[in-house]
TORRORO-633703 format. One record per residue: x, y, z of N, C-alpha, C in turn; residue in three letters. Coordinates in pm, whole numbers, plus 50000, padded with zeros to 5 digits. Layout:
residues N
XYZXYZXYZALA;...
This chain:
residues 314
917407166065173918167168165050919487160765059UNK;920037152264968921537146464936922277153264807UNK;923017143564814923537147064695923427143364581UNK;922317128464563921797127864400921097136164309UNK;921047138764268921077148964169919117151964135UNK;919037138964098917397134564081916917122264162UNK;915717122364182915657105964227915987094564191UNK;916537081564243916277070264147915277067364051UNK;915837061863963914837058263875913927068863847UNK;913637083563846912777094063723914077097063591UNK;913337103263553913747107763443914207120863436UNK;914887125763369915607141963369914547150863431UNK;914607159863486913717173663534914167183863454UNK;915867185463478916137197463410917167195863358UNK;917467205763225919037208263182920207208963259UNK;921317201263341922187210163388923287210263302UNK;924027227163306925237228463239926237230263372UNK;927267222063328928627225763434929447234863337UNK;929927242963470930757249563420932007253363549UNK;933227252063525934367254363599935827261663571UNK;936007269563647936967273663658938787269663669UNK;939127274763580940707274363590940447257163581UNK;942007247363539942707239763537941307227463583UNK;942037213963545940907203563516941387197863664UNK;942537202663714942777194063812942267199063975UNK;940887204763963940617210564062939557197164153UNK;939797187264149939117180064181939527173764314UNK;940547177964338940927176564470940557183564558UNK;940577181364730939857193864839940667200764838UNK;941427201364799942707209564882942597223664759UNK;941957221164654941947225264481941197241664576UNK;941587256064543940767265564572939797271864437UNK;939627265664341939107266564259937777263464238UNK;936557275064193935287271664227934317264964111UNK;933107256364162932787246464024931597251264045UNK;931187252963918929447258363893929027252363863UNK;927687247663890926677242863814925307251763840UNK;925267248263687924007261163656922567250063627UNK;921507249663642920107238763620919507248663601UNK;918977248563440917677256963360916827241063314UNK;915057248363349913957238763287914037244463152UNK;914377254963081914637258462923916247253562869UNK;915687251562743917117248262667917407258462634UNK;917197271962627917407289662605917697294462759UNK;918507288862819918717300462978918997313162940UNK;918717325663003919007339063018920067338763000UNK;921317348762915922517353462928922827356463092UNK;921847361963146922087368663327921967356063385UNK;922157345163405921877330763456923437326963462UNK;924377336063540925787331363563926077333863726UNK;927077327063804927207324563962927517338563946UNK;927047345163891927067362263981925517366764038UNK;924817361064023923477359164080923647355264251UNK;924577350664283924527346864432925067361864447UNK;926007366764421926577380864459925567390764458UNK;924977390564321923657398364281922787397964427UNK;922497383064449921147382364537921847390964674UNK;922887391064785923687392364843923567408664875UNK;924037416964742923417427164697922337439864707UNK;921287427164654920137431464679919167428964780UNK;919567423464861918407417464950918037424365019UNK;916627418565047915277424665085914707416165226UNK;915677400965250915097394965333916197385665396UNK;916787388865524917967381565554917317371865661UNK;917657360865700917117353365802918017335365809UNK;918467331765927919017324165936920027320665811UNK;920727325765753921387324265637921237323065516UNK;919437328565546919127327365364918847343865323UNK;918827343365243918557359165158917577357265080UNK;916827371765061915317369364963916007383064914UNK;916157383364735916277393164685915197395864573UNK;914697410264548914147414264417914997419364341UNK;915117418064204915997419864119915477425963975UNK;915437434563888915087434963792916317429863633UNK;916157422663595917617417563515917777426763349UNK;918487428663348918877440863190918217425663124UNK;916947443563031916507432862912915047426362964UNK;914767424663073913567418463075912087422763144UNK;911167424063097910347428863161909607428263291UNK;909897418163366909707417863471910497417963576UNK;910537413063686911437414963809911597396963843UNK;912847395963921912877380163959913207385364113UNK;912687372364156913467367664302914137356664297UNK;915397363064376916607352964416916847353164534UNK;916977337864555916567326164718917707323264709UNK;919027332164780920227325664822920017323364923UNK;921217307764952921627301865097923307303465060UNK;924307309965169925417303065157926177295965313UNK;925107292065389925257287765573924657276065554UNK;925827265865570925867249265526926277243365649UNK;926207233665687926897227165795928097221265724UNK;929297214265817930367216665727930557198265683UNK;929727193665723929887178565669928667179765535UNK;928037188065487927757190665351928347197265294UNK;928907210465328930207216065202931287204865208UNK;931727200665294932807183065272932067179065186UNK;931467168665169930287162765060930327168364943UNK;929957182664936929877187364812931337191864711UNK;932147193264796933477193364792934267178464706UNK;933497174464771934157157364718933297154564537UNK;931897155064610931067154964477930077167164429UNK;930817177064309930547189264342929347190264300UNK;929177176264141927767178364075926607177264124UNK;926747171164292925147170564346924367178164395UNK;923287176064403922037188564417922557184964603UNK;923347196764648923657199064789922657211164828UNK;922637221564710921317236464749920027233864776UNK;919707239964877917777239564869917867248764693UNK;918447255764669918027263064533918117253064461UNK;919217241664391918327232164320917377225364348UNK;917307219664496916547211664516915277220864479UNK;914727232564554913607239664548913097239264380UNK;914147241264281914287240664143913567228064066UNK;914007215464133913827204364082912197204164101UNK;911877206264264910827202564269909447210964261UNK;909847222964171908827233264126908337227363960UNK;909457217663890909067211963795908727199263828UNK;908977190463918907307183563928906467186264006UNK;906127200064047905107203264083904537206763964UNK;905017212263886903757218263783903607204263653UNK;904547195263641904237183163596903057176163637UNK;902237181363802901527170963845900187182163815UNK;900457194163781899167201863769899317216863862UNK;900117213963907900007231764020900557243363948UNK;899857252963991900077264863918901177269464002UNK;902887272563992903657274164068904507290164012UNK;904727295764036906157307563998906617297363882UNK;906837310263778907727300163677909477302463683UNK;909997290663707911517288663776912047292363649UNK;913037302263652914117306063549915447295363557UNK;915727295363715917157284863718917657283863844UNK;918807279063845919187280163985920807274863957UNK;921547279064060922737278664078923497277164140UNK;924677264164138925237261264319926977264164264UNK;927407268264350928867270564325929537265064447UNK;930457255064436931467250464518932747254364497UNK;933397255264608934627265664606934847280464636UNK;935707286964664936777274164726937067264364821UNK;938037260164801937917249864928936007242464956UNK;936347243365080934677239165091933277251665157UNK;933617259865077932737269165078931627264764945UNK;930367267365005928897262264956928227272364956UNK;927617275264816926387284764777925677278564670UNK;924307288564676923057289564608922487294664609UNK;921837294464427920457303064481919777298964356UNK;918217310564380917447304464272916637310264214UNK;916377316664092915677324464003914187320363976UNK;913307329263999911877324763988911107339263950UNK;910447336163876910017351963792908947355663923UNK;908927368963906907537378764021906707375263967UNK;905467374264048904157369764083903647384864042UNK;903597394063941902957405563915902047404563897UNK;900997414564025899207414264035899217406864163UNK;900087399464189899307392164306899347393764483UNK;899317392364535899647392964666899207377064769UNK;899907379164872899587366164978898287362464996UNK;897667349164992896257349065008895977347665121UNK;896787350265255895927352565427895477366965438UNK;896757376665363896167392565369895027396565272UNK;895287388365159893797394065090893117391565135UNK;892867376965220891457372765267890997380565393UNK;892127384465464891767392265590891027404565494UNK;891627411665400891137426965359890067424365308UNK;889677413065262888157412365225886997409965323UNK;887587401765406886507400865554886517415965607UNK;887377425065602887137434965620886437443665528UNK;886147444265417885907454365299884217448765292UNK;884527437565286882747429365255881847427265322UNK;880797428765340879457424765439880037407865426UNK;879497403165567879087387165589878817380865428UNK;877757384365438876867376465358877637376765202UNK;878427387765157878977385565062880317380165051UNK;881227379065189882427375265185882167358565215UNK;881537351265251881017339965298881097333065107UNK;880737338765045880837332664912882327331564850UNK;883157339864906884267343064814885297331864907UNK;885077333865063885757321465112885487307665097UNK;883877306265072883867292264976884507289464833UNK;884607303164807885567296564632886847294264682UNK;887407304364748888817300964816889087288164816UNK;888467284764965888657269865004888787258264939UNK;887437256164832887677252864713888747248264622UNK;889247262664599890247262064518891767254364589UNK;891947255864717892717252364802892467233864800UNK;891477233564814891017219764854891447206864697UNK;891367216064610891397212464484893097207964451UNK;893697220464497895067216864484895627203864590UNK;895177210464712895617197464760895447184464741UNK;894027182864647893807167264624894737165464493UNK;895207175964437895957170364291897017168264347UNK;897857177064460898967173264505899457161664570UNK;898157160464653898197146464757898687134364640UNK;897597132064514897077123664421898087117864385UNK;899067131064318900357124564282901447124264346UNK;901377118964505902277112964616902817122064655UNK;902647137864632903517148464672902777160364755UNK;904027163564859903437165764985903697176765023UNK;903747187265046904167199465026905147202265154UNK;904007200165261904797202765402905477216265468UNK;904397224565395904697242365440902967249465403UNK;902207240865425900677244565340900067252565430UNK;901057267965402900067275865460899177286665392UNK;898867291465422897747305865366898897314665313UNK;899747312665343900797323465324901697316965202UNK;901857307565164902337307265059901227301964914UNK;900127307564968899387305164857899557321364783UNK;899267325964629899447337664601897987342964514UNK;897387353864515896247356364443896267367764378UNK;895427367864294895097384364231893937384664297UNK;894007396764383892757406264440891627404464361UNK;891437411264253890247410564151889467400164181UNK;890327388864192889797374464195888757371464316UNK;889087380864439888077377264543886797387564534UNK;886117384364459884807393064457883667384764473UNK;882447387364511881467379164552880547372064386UNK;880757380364276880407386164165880677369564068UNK;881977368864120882377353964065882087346064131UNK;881527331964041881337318464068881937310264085UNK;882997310763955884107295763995885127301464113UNK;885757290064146887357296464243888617301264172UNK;888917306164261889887318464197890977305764154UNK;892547312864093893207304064038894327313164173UNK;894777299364228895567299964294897277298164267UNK;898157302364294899637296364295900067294664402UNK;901227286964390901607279364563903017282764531UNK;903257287164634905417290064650905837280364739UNK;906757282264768908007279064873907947259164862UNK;908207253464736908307242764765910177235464797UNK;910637240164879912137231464899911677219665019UNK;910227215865079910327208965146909657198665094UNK;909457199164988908397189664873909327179164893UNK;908007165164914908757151964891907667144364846UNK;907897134464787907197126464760907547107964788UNK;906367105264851906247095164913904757087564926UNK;905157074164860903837064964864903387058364978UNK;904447060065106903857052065242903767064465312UNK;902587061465418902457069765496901427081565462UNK;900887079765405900137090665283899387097365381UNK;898507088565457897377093965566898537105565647UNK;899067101365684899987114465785900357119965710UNK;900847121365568901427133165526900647140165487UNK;899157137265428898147147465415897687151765520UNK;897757149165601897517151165776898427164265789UNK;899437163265753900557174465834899927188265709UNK;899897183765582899457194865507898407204565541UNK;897107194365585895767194765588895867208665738UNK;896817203665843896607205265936896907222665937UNK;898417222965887899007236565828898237248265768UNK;897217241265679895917248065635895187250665757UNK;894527242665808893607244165890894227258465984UNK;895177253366033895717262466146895707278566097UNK;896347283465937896277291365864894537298365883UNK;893647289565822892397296765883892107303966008UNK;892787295566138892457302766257893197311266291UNK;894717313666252895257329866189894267343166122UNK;893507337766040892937347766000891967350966042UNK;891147341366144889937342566201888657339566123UNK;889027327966075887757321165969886557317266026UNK;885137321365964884587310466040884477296966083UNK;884037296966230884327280566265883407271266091UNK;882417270966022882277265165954883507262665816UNK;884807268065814885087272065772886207257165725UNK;886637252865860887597245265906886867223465873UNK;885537222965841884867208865805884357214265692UNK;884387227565602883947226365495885007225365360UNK;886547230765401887497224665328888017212165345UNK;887807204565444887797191865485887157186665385UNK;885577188565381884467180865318884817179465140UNK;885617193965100886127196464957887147183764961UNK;888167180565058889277177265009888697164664971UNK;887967157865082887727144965062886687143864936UNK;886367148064878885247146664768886307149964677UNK;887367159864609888187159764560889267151964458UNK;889477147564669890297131564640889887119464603UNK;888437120464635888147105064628888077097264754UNK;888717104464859888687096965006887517093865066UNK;887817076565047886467070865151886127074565263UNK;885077068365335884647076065443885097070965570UNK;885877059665638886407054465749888007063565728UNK;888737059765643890237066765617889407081965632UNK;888697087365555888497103865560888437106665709UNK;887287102365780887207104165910888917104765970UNK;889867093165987890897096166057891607103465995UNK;891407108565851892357122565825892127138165864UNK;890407131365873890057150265937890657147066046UNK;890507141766189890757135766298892427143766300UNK;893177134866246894347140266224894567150466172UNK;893987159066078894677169766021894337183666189UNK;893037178366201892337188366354893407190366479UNK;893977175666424894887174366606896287180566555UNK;896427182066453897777186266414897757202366430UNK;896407207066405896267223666337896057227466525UNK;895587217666651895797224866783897227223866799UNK;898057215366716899837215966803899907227966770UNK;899797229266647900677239966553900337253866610UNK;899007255266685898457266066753899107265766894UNK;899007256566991900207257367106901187258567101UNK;901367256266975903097259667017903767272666935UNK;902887275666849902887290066795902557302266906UNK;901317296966952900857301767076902217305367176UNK;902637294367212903747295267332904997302367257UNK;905457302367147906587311767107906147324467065UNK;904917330167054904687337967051904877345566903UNK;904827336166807904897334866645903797335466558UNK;902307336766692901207337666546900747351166447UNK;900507350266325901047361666268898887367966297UNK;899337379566305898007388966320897747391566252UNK;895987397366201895927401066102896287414266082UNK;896657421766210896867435366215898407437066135UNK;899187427566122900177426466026900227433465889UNK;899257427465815898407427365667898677439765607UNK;899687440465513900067456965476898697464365461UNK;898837477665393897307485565415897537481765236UNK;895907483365217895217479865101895517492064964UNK;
């Protein structure tokens, strides 16, 4: 992440409104006066879409970890609940930076913002982003965060899939992890397609409605994908970056304890999907396989792989 705002050369993503505090002459470092900028994908933002949302999130949180906060929130007036993804733990040669130039996307909350609208520009079913918000000031103090409506009905798709290998005979859960995969395999070829790479593709940030995994249904379920702040997009290198995705998946299966057929038959989806020939396909399974044993040694060795005994109760 920098500080341009959008990429070279695209075109707008989102509305931003600035908004600042006290006197015009705060443009100096020395200025303790704080500068907002607010980025809505609607030309109607929420009245509740003001830098009291970082306080709000702060507040409420539900999830503290290395300096970010995960809050649930319900906002006066609306029927559902949001989550807000504050960061305010910057290194201090980016609050400098942002300090100097306050309008740039310095937050993973815009950035995460920007790139949830071209994710769903390219076809992915994502959380629908309300906004996001970075406030500089004072001095060089740096925050953010970022509004994204609840996923109501759904839950993580590694625990549903574990509760269904548990709930279902073989023979009927064997169908529902082929629609899964499927459906997985599907996204990734739309994502790959249009040069964008996710680079967090795990089981765990995919999201489902339960209902959806029944043996009863034919097509694949409809999936949503979260946590994109590490989304990039890039036309060189393509084979490795679907590699690192592919691999993240893969590894995700052997978390849950998939069958071994489990791991060359979303392979076999992606590449039919994509369109991937058969010499390049070969070195991407190749690669995505050798990536999904790091990710297991060394999960392995920190002692970070998540169990299924985790999996809240049903």
């Amino acid at each position: 992440m920098n500080g341009e705002s959008l990429p070279p050369g695209s075109r707008p993503l989102v509305r931003k409104i600035s908004a600042s505090s006290g006197s015009r002459r705060a443009d100096s470092l020395a200025s303790r006066q704080r500068k907002t900028l607010i980025v809505c994908p609607s030309n109607n933002p929420p009245a509740w879409l003001t830098e009291q949302l970082i306080d709000i999130a702060e507040r409420f949180a539900c999830v503290r970890k290395q300096g970010r906060v995960l809050a649930r929130w319900c906002p006066p007036g609306e029927a559902h609940a949001v989550y807000l993804k504050c960061q305010s733990r910057f290194r201090w040669m980016r609050r400098l930076l942002a300090a100097v130039h306050p309008k740039g996307f310095w937050t993973p909350a815009l950035t995460e913002l920007r790139n949830l609208v071209i994710a769903q520009r390219a076809g992915i079913d994502v959380p629908e982003p309300i906004g996001a918000i970075q406030r500089v000031g004072p001095r060089t103090r740096l925050a953010g965060v970022l509004a994204i409506r609840e996923l109501a009905g759904h839950e993580p798709l590694h625990e549903a899939l574990f509760r269904a290998s548990e709930r279902l005979p073989r023979k009927d859960y064997e169908p529902v992890l082929r629609n899964v995969l499927t459906a997985i395999a599907a996204v990734a070829a739309r994502l790959h397609g249009a040069h964008l790479f996710h680079r967090d593709f795990y089981l765990c940030h995919f999201f489902v409605q339960p209902q959806m995994l029944f043996p009863q249904r034919d097509e694949p379920p409809a999936l949503v994908l979260i946590d994109f702040h590490r989304l990039v997009r890039s036309r060189a290198l393509r084979i490795r970056s679907a590699a690192k995705d592919l691999g993240q998946l893969l590894y995700s299966l052997r978390e849950i304890r998939a069958p071994a057929w489990a791991t060359d038959y979303v392979l076999e989806r992606y590449l039919q999907h994509a369109g991937v020939s058969r010499m390049p396909g070969r070195l991407l399974c190749a690669l995505a396989k050798a990536k999904a044993d790091r990710y297991w040694q060394h999960n392995l060795h920190r002692g970070t792989i998540w169990h299924p005994e985790h999996a809240s109760a049903a």
